[in-house]
C-alpha positions as CSV (number, residue, x, y, z in Angstrom):
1,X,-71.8,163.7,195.6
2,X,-70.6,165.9,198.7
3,X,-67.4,165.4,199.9
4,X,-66.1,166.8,203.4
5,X,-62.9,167.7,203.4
6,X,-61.8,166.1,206.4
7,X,-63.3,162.7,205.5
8,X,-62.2,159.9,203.6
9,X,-62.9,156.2,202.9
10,X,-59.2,155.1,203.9
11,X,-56.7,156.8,205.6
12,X,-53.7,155.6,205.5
13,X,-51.1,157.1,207.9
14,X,-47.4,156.7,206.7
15,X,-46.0,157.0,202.7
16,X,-44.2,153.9,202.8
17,X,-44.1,150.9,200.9
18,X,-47.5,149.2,202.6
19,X,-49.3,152.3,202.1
20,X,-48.3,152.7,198.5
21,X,-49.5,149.5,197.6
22,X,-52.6,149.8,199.8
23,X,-53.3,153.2,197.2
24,X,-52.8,151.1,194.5
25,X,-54.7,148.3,195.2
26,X,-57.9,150.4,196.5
27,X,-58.0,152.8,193.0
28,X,-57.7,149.3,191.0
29,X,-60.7,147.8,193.3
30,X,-62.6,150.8,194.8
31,X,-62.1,153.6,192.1
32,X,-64.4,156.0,193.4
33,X,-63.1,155.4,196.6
34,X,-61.3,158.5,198.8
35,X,-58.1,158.1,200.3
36,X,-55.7,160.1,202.5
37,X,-52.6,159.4,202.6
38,X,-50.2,161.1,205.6
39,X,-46.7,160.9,205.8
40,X,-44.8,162.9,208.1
41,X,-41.3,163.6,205.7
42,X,-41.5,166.1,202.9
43,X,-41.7,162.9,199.8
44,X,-42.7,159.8,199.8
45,X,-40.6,156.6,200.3
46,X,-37.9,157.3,201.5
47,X,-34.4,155.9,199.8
48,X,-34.8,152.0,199.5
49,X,-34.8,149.6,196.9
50,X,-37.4,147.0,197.4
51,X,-36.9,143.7,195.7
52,X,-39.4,141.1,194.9
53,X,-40.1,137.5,192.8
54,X,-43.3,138.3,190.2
55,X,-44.2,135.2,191.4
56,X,-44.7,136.8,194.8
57,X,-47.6,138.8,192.9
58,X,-51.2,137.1,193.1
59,X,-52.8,137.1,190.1
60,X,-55.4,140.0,191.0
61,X,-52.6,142.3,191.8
62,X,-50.3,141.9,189.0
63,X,-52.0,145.1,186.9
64,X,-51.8,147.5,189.7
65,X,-48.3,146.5,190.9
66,X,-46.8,146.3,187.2
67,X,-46.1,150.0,187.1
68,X,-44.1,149.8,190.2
69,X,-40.8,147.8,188.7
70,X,-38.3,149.9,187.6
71,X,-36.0,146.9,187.0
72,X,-36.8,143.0,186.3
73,X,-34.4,140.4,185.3
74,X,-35.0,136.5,184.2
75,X,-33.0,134.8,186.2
76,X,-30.4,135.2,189.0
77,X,-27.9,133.4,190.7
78,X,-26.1,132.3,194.4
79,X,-22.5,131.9,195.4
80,X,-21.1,129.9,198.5
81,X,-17.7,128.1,198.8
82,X,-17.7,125.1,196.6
83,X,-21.4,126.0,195.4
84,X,-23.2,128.1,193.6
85,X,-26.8,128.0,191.3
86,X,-28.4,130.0,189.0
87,X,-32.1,129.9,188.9
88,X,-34.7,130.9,186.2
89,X,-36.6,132.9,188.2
90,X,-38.0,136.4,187.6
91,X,-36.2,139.0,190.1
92,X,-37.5,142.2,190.1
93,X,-37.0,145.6,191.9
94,X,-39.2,149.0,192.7
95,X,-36.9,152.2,193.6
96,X,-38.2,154.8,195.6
97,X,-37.7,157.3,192.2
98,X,-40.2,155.0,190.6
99,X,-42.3,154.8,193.8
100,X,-43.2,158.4,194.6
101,X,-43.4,158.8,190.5
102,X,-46.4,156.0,190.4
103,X,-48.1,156.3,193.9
104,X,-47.9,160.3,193.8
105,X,-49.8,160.2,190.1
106,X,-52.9,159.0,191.9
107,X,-53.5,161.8,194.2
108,X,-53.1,164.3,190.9
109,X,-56.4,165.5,190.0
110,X,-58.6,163.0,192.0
111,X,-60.4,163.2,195.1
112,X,-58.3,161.6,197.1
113,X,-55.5,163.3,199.4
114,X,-52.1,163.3,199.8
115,X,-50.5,165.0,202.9
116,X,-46.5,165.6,203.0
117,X,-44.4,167.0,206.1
118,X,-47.3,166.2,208.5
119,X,-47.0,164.3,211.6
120,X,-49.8,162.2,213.0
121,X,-50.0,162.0,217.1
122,X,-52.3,159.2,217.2
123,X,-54.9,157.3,215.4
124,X,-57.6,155.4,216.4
125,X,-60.4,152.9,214.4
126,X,-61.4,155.4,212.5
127,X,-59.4,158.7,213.0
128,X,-55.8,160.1,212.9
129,X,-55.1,163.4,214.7
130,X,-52.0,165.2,213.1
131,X,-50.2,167.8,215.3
132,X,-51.9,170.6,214.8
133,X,-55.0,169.1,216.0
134,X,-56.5,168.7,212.8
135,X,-58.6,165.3,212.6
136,X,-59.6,162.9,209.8
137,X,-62.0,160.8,209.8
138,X,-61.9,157.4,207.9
139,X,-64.3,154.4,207.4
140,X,-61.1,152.4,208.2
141,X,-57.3,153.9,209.6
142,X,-54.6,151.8,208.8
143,X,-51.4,152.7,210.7
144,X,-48.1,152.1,208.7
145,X,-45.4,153.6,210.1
146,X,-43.1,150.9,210.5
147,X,-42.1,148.6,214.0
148,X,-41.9,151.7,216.8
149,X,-38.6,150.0,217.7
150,X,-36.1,147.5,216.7
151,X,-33.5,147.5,218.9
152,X,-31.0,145.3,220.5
153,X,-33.2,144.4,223.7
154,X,-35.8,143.2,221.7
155,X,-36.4,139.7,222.9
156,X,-36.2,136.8,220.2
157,X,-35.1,138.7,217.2
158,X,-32.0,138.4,214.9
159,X,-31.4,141.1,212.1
160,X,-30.6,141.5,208.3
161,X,-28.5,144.6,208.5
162,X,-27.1,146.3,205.4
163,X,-25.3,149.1,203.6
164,X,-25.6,149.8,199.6
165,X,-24.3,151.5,197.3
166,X,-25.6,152.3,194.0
167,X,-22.4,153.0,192.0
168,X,-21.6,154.2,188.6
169,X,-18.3,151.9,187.0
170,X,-15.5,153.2,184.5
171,X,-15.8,149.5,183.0
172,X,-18.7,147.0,182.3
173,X,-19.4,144.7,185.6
174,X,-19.1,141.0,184.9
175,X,-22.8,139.7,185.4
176,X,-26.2,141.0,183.9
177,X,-28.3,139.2,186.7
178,X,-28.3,139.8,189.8
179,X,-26.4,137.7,192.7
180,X,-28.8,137.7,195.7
181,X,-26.4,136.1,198.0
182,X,-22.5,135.5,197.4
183,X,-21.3,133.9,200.3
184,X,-17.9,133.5,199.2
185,X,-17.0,136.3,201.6
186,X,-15.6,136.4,205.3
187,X,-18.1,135.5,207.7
188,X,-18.8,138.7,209.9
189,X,-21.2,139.1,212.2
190,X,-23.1,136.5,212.2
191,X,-23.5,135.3,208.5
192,X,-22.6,137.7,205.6
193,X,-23.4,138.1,202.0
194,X,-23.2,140.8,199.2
195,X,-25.7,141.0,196.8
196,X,-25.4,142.8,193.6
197,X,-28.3,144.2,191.2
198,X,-27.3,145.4,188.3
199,X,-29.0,148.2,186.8
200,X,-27.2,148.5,183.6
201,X,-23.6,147.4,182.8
202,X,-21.9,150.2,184.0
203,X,-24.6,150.7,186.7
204,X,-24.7,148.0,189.7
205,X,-25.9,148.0,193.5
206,X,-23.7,146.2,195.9
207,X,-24.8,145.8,199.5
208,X,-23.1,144.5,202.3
209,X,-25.3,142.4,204.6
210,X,-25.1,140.7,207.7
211,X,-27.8,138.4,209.4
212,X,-26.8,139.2,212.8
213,X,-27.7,139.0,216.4
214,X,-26.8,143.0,216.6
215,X,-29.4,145.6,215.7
216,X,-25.8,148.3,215.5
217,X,-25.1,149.3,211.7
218,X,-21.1,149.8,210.9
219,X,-21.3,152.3,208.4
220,X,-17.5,152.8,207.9
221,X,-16.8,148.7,207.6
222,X,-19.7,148.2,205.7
223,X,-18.4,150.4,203.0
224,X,-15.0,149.3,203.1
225,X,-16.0,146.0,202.5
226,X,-17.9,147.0,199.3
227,X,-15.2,148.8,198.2
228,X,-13.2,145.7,198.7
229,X,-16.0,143.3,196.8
230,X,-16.3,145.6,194.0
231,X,-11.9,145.9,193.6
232,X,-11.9,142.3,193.1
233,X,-14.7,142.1,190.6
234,X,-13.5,145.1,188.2
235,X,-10.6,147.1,187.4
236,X,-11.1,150.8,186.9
237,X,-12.7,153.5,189.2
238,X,-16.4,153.7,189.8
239,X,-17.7,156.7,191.6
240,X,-21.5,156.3,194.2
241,X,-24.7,157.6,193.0
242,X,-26.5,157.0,196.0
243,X,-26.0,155.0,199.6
244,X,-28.8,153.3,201.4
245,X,-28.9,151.3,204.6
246,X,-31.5,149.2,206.8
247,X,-31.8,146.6,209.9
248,X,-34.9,144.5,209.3
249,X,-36.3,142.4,212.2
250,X,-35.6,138.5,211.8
251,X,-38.2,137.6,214.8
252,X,-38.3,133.6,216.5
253,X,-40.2,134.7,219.1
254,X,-43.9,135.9,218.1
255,X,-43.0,139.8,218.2
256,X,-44.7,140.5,214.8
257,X,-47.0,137.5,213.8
258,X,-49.1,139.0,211.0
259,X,-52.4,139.9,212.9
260,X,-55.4,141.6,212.9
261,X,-55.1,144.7,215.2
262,X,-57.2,147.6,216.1
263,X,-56.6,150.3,214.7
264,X,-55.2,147.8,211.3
265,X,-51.7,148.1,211.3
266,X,-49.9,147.3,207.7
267,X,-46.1,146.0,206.7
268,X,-43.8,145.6,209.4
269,X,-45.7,146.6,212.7
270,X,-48.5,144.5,211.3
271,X,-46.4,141.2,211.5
272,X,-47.3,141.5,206.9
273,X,-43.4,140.6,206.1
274,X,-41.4,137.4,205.4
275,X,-39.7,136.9,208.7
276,X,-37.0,134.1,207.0
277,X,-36.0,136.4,204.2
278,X,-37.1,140.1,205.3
279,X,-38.7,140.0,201.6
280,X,-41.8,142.5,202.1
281,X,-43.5,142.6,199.2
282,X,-45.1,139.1,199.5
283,X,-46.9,139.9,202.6
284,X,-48.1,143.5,202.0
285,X,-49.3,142.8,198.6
286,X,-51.9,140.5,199.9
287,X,-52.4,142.8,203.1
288,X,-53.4,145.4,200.3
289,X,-55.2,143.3,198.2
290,X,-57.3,142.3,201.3
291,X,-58.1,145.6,202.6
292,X,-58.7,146.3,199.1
293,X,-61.0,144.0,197.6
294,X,-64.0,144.3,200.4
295,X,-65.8,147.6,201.8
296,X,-63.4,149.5,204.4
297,X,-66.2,148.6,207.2
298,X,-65.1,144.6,206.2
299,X,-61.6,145.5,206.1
300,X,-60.7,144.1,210.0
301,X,-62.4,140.7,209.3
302,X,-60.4,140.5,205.7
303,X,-57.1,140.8,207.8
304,X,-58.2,138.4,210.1
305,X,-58.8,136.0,207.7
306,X,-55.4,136.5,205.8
307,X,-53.8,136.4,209.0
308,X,-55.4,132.9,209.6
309,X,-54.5,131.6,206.5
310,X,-50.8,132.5,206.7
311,X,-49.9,132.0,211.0
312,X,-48.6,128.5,209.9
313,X,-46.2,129.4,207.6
314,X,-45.5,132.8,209.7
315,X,-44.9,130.5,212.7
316,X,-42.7,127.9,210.7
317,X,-40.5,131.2,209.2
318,X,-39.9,132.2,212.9
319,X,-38.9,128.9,213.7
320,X,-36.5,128.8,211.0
321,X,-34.7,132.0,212.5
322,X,-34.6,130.3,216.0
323,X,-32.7,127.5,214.5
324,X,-30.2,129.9,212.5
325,X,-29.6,132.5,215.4
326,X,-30.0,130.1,218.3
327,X,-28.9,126.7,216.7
328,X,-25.7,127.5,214.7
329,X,-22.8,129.2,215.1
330,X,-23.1,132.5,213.5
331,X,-19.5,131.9,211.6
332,X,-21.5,128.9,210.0
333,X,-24.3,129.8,209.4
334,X,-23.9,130.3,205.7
335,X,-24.2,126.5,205.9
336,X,-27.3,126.6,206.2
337,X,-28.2,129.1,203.3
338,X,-25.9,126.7,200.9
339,X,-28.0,123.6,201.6
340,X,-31.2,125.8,201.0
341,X,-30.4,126.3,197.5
342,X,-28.3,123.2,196.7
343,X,-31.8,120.5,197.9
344,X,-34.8,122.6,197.1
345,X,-36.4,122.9,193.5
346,X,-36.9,126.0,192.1
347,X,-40.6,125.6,192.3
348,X,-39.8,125.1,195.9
349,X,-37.6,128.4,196.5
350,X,-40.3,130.2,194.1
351,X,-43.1,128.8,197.0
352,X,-41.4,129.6,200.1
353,X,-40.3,133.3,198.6
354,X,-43.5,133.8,198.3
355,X,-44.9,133.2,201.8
356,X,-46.7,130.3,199.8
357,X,-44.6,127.0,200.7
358,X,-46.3,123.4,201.5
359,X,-45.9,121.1,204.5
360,X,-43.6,119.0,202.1
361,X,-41.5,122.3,201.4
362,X,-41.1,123.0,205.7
363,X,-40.1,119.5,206.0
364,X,-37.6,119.4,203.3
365,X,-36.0,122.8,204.4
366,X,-35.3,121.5,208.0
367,X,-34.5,117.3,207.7
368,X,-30.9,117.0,206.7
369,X,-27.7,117.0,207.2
370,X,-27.2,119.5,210.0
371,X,-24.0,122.1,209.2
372,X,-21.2,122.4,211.3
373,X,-21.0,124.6,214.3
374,X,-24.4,123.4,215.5
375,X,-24.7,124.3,219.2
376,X,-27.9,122.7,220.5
377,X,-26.9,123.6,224.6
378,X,-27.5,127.4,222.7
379,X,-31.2,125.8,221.6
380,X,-32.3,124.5,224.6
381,X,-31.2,127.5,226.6
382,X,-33.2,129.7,224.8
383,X,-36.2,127.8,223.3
384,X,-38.8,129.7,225.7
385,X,-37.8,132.5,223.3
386,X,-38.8,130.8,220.6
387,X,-42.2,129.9,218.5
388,X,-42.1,126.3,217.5
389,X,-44.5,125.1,215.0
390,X,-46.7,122.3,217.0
391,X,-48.2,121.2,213.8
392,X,-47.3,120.5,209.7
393,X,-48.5,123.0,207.4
């Protein structure tokens, strides 16, 4: 077989998280297939931690994806005044070390391509033009490089904001699961958690996080309010190994309903997140697996179809944000987290993680005992903003 050097099955333009698993996903299901892979920085993946539920996985993907968790844990647990739970579900979490390390090891000694420190000016169906005028040419281009923008004039949108810091302790920390929300914590900015994974005993990751109605990241309080967290949870010194921040979209409005688009966009600019949790792996698994498990010529009609099946429930999670940033007072709104986990099964938590909850899940997430604060006046105001589901699941 000839190959041209400047054309590929798939090209895939950003070395993110959706792209890695989209190189994953097409050498488990289309091993001969070539794929370029372009990303503008000098390595892959930046500096993140991404965190998911193996249940998340579909069945199909859970060979590929396997190699990807650096760190898995049985169970976990949640802290709020006068509540907290643990749950015997499997948490697990890919670093960007373990990314690069797996995703990098299929462009060694294959036909496909990888492409560091290379910017892309624009993309179309079927090509991506970097800046030296170089083209590629692709059965299929998927473009993703993230939202263009999230700012704070972005119209019906909340934000998950954090800083972490992955830190090295002088003495063991107290828990060997991780805490994904301890609400136990002054509410700040709208409502604020820490949550903790711990690597190893001596090894832990605390973030800061705030779901707030501000896109603007605090570096400086952030920190001091880790530093603060981890004083009251161990004596001894502890010393940072690494720092990473983010501000994830939390849309109500229908900015960035999972869709098909042309060119194909993938993870965040695609709408293929979990706009209730800012959880990504759920979404862009199946994206990849999609994209993956037809020709690249059938890939835009495999989207559509995934997009189909999941608007509901994407609808329904952007409704769910309208009533916590629009609804409730943002001082209260850990109310509303508390009742989550203190009504639902785990069964039910496992479905809704995994972008994979029932019409019986929606309705017992949202009839209740509403929390304190509520301001329906704020509601009504701003409902035009918002996407209400008109149907059940």
């Amino acid at each position: 077989m000839i190959f041209h050097a400047d054309h590929f099955d798939y090209v895939l333009v950003g070395g993110g998280l959706q792209s890695g698993l989209l190189t994953l996903a097409i050498h488990h299901h289309q091993p001969s297939s070539r794929v370029l892979m372009i990303e503008q920085e000098s390595e892959l993946a930046g500096n993140h931690t991404w965190s998911f539920h193996p249940n998340d996985v579909p069945k199909t993907a859970k060979s590929w994806l396997s190699p990807l968790i650096a760190h898995q844990w049985e169970g976990y647990q949640v802290r709020f005044p006068k509540f907290s739970r643990h749950l015997h579900l499997t948490y697990a979490c890919c670093t960007s070390e373990r990314f690069r390390k797996v995703v990098g090891s299929h462009f060694l000694n294959s036909s496909s391509v990888l492409l560091t420190s290379t910017k892309v000016d624009s993309i179309s169906d079927t090509n991506a033009v970097v800046k030296n005028g170089n083209v590629y040419h692709g059965a299929v281009v998927v473009d993703c490089r993230g939202p263009s923008s999230i700012g704070a004039t972005d119209v019906g949108m909340g934000y998950q904001k954090f800083v972490g810091l992955e830190i090295e302790l002088e003495q063991d920390w107290p828990d060997s699961q991780p805490t994904i929300m301890d609400g136990c914590t002054d509410q700040i900015d709208g409502f604020r958690f820490v949550y903790t994974l711990p690597f190893s005993k001596r090894r832990v990751l605390v973030e800061d996080t705030c779901f707030s109605d501000r896109s603007e990241i605090n570096r400086t309080e952030h920190i001091d309010r880790i530093k603060s967290y981890v004083g009251d949870r161990v004596a001894g010194s502890w010393r940072v190994l690494r720092e990473e921040s983010g501000c994830l979209p939390m849309p109500f409005s229908a900015a960035f309903l999972p869709r098909a688009t042309r060119p194909l966009s993938g993870g965040y600019a695609g709408g293929w997140f979990h706009a209730a949790t800012g959880y990504s792996f759920p979404m862009s698994i199946r994206f990849a697996e999609a994209v993956a498990k037809v020709s690249p010529e059938n890939a835009w009609h495999a989207v559509e179809e995934l997009a189909i099946r999941h608007r509901k429930r994407a609808i329904f999670s952007r409704f769910l944000n309208g009533l916590l940033f629009r609804l409730v007072r943002p001082d209260t709104r850990w109310q509303i987290f508390r009742r989550f986990y203190r009504v639902l099964s785990e069964d039910a938590i496992a479905r809704f993680y995994s972008h994979e909850f029932t019409s019986m899940d929606a309705t017992r997430i949202v009839v209740g005992k509403p929390p304190a604060g509520l301001t329906p006046w704020r509601f009504l105001r701003t409902r035009k903003a918002m996407v209400c589901p008109s149907t059940v699941l």
